[in-house]
C-alpha positions in Angstrom: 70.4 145.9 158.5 73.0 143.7 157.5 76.0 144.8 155.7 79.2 142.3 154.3 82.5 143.3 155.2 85.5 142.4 153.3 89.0 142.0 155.0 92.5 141.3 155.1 93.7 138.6 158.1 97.3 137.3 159.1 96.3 133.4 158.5 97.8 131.5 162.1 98.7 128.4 159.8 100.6 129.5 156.8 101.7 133.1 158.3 100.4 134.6 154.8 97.2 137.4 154.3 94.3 136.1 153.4 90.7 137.9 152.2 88.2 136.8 154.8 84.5 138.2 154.1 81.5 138.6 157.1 78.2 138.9 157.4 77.5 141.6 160.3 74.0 142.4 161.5 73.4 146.1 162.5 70.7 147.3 165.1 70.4 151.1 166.3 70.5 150.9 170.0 68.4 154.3 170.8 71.9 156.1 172.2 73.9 156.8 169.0 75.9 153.9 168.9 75.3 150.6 167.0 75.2 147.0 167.9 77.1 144.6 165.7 77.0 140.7 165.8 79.0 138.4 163.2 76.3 136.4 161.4 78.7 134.3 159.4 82.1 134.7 157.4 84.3 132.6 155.0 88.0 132.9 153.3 88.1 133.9 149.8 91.4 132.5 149.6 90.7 128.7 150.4 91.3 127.4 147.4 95.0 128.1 147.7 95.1 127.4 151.4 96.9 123.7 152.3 95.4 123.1 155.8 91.9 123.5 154.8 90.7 120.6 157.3 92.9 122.1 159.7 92.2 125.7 159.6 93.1 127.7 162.8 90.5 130.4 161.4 87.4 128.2 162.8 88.9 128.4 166.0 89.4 132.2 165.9 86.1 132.2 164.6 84.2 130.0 166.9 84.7 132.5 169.7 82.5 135.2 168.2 79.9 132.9 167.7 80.0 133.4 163.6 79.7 130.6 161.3 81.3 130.0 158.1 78.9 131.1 155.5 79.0 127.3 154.2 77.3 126.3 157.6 74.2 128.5 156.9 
């Protein structure tokens, strides 16, 4: 199952909040709990951002092995 997730993050570059939406996949594991993986994600509030080419989120990003929904 896959389920989008809307949220609120401190952006690194401008120090304001942005809206930053991912894409999670959802598996069952057999023992009550639930396995999560980031598929993808993007910021809702790029337009208004001035370090687009720059943006410290990819980094932050990169590490989870997510990519921005544009990649896909």
């Amino acid at each position: 199952m896959r389920t989008l997730v809307e949220s609120t993050r401190l952006c690194p570059e401008t120090g304001h909040k942005v809206r930053v939406e991912e894409l999670y996949e959802l598996e069952g594991t057999c023992t009550c709990q639930v396995d999560t993986r980031l598929l993808s994600w993007r910021c809702l509030d790029e337009a208004n951002c001035r370090a687009k080419a720059a943006c410290p989120l990819h980094r932050e990003y990169a590490g989870t092995g997510g990519k921005t929904m544009l990649d896909r």
